[in-house]
FIMAR-801331 format. One line per 8 residues: number of its first residue (from 1); their letters; for each residue x, y, z of N, C-alpha, C. Coordinates in Angstrom, 1 decimal. Example, Ala and Ser with C-alpha at 12.3 -4.5 7.8 and 13.67 -1.06 7.14 Angstrom:
BEGIN
1 = AS = 13.2,-5.7,7.8,12.3,-4.5,7.8,13.2,-3.3,7.8; 12.8,-2.2,7.1,13.7,-1.1,7.1,12.9,0.0,7.9
This chain:
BEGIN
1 = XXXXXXXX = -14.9,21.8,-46.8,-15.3,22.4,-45.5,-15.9,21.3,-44.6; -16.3,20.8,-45.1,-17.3,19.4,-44.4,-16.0,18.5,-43.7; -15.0,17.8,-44.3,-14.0,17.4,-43.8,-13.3,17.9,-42.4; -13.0,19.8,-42.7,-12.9,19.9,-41.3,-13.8,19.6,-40.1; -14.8,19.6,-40.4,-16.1,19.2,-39.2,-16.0,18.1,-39.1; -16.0,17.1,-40.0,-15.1,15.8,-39.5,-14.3,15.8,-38.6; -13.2,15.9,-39.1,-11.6,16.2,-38.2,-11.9,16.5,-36.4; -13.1,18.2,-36.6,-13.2,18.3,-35.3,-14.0,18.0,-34.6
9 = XXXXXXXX = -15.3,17.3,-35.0,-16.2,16.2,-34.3,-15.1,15.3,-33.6; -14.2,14.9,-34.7,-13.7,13.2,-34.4,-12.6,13.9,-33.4; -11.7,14.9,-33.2,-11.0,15.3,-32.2,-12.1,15.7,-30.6; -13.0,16.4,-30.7,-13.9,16.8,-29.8,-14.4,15.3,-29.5; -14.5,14.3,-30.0,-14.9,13.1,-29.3,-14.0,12.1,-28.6; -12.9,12.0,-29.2,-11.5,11.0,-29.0,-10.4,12.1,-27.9; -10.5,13.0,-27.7,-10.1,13.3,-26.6,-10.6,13.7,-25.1; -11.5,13.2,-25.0,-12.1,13.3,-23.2,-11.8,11.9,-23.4
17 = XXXXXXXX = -12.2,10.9,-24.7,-11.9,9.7,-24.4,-10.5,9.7,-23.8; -9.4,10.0,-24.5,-8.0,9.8,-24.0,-8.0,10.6,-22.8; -8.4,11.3,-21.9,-8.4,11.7,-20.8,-8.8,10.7,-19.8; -10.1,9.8,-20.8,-10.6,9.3,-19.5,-10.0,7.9,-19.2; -9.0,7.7,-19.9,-8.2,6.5,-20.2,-6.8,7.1,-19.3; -6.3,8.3,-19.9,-5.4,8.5,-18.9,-5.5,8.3,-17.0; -6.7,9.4,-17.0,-7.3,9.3,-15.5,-7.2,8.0,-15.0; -8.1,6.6,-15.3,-8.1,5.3,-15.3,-6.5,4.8,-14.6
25 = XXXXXXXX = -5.9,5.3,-15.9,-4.4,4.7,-15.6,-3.6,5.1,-14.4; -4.1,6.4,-14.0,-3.0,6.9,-13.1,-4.2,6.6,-11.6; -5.3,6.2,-11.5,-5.8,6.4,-10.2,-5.9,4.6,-10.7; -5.8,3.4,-11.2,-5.0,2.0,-11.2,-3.3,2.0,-10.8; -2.8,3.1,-10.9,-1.5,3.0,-10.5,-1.4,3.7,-8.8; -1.8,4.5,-8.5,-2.3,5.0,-7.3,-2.8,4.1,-6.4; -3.7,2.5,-7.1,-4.1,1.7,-6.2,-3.3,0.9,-6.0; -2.2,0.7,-7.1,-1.5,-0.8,-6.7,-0.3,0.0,-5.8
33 = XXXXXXXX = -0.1,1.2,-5.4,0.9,1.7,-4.7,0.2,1.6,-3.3; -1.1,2.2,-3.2,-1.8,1.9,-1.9,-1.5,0.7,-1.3; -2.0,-0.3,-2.6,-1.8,-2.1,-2.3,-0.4,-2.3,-1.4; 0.6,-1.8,-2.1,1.8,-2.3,-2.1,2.2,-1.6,-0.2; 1.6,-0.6,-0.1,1.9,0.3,1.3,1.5,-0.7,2.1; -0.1,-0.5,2.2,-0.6,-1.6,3.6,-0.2,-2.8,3.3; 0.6,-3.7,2.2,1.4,-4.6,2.4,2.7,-4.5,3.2; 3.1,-3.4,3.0,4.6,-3.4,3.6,4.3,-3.1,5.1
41 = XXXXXXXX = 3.4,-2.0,5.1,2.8,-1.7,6.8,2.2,-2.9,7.6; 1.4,-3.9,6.8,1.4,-5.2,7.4,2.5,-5.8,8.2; 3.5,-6.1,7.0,4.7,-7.2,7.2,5.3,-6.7,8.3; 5.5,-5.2,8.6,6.2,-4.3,9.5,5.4,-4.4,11.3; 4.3,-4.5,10.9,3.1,-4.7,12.2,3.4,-6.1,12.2; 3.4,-7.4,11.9,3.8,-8.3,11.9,5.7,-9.1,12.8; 6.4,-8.2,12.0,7.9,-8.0,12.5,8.0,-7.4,14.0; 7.0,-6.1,14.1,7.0,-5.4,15.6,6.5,-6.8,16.2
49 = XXXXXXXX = 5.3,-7.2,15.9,4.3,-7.9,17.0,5.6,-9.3,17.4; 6.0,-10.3,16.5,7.2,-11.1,16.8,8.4,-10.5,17.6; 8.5,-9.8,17.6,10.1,-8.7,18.3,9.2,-8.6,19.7; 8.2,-8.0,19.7,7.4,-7.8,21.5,7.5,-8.8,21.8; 6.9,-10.2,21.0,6.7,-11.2,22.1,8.4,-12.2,22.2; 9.0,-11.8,21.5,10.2,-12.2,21.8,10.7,-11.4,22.8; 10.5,-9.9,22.9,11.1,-9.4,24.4,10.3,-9.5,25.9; 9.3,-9.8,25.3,8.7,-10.2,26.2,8.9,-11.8,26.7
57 = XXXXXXXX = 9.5,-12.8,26.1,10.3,-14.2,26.6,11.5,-13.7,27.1; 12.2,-12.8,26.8,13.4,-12.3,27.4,13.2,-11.8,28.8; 12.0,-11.2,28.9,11.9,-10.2,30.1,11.9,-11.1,31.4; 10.8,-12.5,30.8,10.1,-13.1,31.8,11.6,-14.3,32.2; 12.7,-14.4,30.8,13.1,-15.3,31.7,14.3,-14.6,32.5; 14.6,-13.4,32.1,15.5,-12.5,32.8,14.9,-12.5,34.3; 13.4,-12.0,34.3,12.8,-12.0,35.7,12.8,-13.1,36.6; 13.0,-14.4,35.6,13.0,-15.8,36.6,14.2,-15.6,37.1
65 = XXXXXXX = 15.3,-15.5,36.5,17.0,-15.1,37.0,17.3,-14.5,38.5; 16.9,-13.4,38.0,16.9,-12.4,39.4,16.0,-12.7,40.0; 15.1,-13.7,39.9,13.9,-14.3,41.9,14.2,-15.4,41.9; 15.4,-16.0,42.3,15.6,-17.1,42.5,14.3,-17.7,43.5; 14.3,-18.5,43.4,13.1,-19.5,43.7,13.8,-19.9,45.6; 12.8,-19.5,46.8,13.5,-19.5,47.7,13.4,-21.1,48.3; 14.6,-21.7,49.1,15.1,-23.0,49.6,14.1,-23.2,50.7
């Protein structure tokens, strides 16, 4: 009889442990996907900001075009 009380001590202890190891695992995986988002939303804020100020050199030299400079 003693052995079962063993058995269920040692299960009643080693499983909140394995919970709390699973938990761990999945809110470390949860962060490297966060990680990986505001990386990609970065590169993307990055790509817009280059593209503006490229249409914005388009704009200004389209604008020099059409005001010809007067004689």
């Amino acid at each position: 009889m003693d052995l079962i009380y063993q058995f269920s001590a040692l299960f009643i202890l080693i499983l909140p442990l394995a919970m709390l190891i699973v938990l761990l695992v999945f809110i470390n995986n949860m962060n490297k996907q966060t990680k990986k988002r505001l990386e990609l939303e970065q590169k993307r804020a990055e790509q817009l900001e280059a593209i503006s100020r490229r249409l914005d050199h388009v704009e200004k030299r389209i604008g020099n075009e059409e005001d010809p400079a007067p004689k």
